[in-house]
C-alpha positions in Angstrom: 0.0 0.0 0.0 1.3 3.4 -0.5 1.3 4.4 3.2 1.2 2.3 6.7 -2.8 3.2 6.7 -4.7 -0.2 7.4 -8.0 -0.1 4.5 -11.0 -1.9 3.7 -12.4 -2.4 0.6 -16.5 -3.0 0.1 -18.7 -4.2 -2.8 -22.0 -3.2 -3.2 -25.1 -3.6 -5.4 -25.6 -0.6 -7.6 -28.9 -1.8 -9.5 -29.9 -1.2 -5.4 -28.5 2.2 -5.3 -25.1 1.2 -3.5 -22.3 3.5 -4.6 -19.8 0.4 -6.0 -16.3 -0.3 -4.0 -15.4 1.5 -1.3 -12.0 2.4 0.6 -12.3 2.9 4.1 -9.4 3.3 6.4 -9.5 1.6 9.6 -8.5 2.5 12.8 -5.8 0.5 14.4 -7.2 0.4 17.8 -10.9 0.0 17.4 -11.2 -1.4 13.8 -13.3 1.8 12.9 -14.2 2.2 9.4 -13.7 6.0 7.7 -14.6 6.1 4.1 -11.5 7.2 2.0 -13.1 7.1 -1.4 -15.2 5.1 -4.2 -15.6 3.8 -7.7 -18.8 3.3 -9.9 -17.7 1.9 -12.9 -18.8 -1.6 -12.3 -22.3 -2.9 -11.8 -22.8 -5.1 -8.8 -19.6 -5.2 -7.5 -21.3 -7.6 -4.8 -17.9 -9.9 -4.0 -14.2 -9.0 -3.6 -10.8 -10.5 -3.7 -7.7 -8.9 -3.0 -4.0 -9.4 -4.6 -1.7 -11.5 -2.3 0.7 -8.1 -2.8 -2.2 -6.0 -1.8 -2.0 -4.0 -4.7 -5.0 -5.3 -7.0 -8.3 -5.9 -6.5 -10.4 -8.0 -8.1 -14.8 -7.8 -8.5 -17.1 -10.0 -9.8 -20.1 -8.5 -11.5 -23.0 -10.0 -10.7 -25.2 -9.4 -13.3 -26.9 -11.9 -15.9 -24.2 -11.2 -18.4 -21.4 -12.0 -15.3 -17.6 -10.2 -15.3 -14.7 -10.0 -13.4 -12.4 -6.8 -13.1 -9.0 -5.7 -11.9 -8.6 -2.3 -10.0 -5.3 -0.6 -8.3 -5.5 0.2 -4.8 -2.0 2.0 -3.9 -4.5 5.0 -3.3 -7.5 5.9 -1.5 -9.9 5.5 -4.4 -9.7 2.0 -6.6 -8.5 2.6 -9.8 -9.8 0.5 -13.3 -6.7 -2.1 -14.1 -7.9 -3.2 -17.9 -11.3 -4.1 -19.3 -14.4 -6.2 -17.8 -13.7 -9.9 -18.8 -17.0 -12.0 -19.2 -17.3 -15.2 -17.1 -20.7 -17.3 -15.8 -24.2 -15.4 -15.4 -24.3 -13.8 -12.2 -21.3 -14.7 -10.4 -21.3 -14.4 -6.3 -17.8 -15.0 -5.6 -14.2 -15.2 -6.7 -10.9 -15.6 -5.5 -7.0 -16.3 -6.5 -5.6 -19.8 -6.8 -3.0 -21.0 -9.4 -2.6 -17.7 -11.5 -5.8 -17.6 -11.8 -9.1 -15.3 -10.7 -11.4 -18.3 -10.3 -15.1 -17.2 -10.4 -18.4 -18.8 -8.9 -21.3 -18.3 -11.4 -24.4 -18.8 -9.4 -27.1 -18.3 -12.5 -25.1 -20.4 -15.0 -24.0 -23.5 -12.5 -20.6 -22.9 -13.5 -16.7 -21.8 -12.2 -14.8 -19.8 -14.3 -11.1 -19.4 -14.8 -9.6 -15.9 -15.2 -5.7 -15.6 -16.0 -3.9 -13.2 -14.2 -1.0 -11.8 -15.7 2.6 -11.1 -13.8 1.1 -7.7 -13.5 -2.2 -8.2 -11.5 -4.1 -7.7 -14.6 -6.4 -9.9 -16.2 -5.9 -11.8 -19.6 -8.7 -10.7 -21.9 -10.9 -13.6 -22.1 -11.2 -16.5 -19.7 -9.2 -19.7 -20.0 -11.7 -22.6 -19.2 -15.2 -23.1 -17.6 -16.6 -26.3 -15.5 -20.4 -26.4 -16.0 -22.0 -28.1 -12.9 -24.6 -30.7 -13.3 -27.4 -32.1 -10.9 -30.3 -30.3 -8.9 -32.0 -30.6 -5.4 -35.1 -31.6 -3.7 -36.2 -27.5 -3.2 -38.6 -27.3 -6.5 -38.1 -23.0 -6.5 -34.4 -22.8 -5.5 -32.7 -26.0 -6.8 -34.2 -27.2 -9.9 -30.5 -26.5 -11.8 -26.8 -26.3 -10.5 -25.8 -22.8 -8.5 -22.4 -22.4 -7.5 -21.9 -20.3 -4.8 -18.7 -19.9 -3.7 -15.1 -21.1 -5.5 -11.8 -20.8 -2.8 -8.5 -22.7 -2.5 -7.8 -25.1 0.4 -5.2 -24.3 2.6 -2.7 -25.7 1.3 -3.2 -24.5 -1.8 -3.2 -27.2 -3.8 -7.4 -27.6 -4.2 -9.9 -25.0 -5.6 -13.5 -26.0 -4.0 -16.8 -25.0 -5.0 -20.5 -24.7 -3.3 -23.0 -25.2 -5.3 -26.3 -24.9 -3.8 -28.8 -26.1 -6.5 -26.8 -29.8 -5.9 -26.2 -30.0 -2.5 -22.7 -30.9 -3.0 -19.2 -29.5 -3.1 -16.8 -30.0 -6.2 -12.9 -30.1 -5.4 -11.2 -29.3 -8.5 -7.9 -28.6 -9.8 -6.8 -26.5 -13.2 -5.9 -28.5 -16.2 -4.5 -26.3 -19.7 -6.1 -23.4 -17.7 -9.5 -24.7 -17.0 -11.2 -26.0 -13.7 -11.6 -29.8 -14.0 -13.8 -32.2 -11.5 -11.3 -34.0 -8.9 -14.2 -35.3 -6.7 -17.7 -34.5 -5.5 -18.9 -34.7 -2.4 -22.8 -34.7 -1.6 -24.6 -33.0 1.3 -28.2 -33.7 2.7 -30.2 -33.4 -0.2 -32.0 -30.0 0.5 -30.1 -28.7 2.7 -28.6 -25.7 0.2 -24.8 -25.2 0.9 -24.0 -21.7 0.4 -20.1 -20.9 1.9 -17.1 -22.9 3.2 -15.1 -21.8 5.8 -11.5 -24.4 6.8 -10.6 -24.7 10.5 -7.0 -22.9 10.5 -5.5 -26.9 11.0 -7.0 -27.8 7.6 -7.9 -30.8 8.8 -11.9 -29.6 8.7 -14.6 -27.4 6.6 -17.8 -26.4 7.9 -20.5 -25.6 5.1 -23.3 -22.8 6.3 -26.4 -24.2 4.5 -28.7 -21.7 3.2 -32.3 -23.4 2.3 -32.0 -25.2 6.1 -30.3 -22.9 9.0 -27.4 -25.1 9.8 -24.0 -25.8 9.6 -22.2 -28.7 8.6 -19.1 -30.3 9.7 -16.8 -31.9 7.2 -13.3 -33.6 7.7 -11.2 -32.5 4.7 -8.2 -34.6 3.5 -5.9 -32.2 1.5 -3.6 -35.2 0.3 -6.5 -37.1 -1.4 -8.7 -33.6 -2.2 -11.6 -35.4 0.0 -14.8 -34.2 2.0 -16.4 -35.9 4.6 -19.3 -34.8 6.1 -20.1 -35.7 9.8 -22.4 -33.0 11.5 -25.3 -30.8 10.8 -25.8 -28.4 13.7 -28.7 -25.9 13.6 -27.2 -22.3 13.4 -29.8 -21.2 15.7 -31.0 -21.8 19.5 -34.8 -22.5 18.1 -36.9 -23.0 15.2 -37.3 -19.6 13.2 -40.0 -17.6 13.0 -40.0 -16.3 9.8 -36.9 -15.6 7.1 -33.7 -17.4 8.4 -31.3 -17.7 5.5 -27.4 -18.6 6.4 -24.9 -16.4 4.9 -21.3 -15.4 5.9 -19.2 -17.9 7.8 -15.4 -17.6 9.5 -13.7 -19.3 11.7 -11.1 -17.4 14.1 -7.4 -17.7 13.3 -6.9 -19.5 16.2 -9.3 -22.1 15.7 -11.2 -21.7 18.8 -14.7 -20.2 17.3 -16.6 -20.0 14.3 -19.2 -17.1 13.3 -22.3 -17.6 11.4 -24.5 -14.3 9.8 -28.3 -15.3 9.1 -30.0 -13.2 7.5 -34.3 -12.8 8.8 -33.1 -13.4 12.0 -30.7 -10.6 11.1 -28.3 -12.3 14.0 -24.4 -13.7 14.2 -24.2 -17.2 15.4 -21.1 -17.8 17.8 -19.8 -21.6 18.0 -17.2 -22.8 20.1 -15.5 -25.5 18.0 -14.1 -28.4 20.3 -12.6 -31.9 19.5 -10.1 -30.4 17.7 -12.0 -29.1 15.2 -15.0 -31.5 14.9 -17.5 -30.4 17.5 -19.1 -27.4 16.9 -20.7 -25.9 20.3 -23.3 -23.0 20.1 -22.7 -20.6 22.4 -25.5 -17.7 21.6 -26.3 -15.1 19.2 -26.7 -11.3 19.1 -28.2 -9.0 16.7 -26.1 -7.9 13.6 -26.2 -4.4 13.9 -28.6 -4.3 10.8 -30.9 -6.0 8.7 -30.2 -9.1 6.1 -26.3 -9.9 6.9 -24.9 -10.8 3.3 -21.3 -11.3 4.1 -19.0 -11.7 7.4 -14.8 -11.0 7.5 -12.8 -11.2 10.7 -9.7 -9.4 10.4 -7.7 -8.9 14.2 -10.5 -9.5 16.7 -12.9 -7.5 14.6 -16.3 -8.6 12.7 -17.4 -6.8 10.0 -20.5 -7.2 8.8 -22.0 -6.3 5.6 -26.2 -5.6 6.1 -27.2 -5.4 3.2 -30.9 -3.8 3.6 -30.0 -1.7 6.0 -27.3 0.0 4.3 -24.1 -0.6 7.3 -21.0 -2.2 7.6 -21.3 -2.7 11.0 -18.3 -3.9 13.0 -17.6 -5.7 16.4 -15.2 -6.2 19.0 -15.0 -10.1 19.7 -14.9 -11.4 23.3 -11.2 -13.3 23.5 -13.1 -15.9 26.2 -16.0 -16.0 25.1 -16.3 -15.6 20.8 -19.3 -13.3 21.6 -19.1 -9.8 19.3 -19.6 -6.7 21.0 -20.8 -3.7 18.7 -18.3 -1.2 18.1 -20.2 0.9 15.6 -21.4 1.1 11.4 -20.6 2.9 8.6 -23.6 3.8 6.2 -23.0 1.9 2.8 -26.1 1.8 0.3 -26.7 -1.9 -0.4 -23.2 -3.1 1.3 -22.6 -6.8 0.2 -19.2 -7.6 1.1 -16.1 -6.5 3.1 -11.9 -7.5 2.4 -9.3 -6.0 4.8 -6.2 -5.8 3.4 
């Protein structure tokens, strides 16, 4: 970065009025957002990735005719890097593994493979796409393939995708440039997998599951690229009464907790994870600081979270004994849908 300022960066949904991606600095001692500076030149910037360097950024478009683009952040206002590339329809997430912007295309069931050159920019056209198959039980919100979310393992060597119209979870590596199918792993049909967060061992995943409020636990064998699943564990203390719809999940560096954001409820879920990873313990929830909690970071003993209809990025002191978040205060952002700390 160009100074020793800590920033944020946050995606928005402009067809909803939000003002695109955001720079916010952030306050060493509190984790205190103050806008910096924005850029509008891409529709529904709704999901962000950032450089390992910290100098590029990288946004998905999630529109029907889905993109991905490259911006400069040395500054405090994101600068274009290069032109829109075209991936999937209406991707929802993206991230970096193997030289590579891989992209998760939740209207066209598919991941997409972006080059990235030695620069941080992005080769004009993708390099390869892997078209899910299958569909679920849930006759409105599985009747095709919807990947969700597309991330590396940690150790690098396995991309894995959500895809919540097949209750299941691809693990894929790239061949000549494109994503191809290492293994699939099925959840309870139904159930609607949405994000995947890895215990900070690597030894376990734990899936939020959209369509059914719970999380589930998974062993995960980076040697053989495998998923087990073990648990499901209901994200809240008792049946909802309305709306509850899983979102944002992260586990704490140390391994110790594990948030959960659900949107209707409009709460955070704290878990104590035990066993070594494979016991996940509820321990209560409080209020999200706004309404419909799209996305959840934790960056240094702060949550941030991104409520999307009430227009906040709100953020939270956690508890080091407890894993329970203590609001710290919000920053107003039209349509917020994401938040990356670099």
């Amino acid at each position: 970065m160009a100074d020793s300022v800590r920033r944020a960066f946050i995606g928005s949904f402009t067809a909803a009025g939000g003002p695109g991606i955001l720079t916010a600095a952030v306050a060493a001692d509190s984790g205190a957002l103050t806008l910096l500076g924005s850029v509008d030149g891409l529709s529904d910037p709704s999901y962000l990735a950032l450089s390992p360097d910290g100098r590029t950024l990288y946004a998905v478009s999630e529109t029907s005719q889905g993109g991905v683009a490259a911006f400069r952040v040395d500054g405090d206002k994101p600068e274009p890097a290069g032109h829109r590339v075209a991936v999937g329809g209406g991707p929802t997430h993206l991230s970096l593994y193997d030289g590579h912007v891989l992209t998760a295309d939740y209207g066209s069931g598919s991941v997409t493979a972006v080059p990235v050159r030695s620069d941080g920019t992005l080769a004009p056209a993708a390099s390869g796409v892997l078209r899910h198959t299958g569909s679920g039980p849930h006759s409105k919100r599985q009747r095709a393939p919807h990947a969700h979310q597309v991330q590396p393992d940690p150790s690098g060597r396995w991309a894995v995708s959500v895809d919540l119209g097949t209750d299941s979870v691809r693990v894929c590596t790239l061949v000549d440039g494109g994503p191809r199918v290492h293994g699939e792993f099925a959840l309870r049909p139904g159930s609607g997998p949405r994000h995947l967060a890895f215990h900070p061992s690597g030894g376990y995943a734990y899936v939020v599951n959209e369509l059914t409020p719970t999380v589930t636990v998974c062993r995960w064998d980076a040697t053989g690229g495998a998923l087990t699943p073990l648990a499901e564990t209901p994200v809240l203390p008792h049946a909802p009464a309305g709306d509850a719809y899983p979102s944002g999940i992260v586990a704490s560096p140390d391994g110790r907790f594990l948030w959960i954001a659900t949107r209707g409820e409009d709460v955070l879920s704290v878990f104590a994870v035990e066993a070594g990873g494979e016991v996940l313990r509820l321990v209560g929830t409080v209020p999200c600081g706004g309404r419909w909690p799209r996305a959840l970071t934790e960056a240094g003993g702060v949550l941030y979270v991104a409520n999307e209809r009430s227009g906040d990025v709100t953020w939270f002191t956690v508890e080091p004994a407890t894993g329970l978040p203590r609001r710290g205060g919000s920053l107003a952002v039209t349509a917020a849908s994401c938040v990356v700390l670099a």
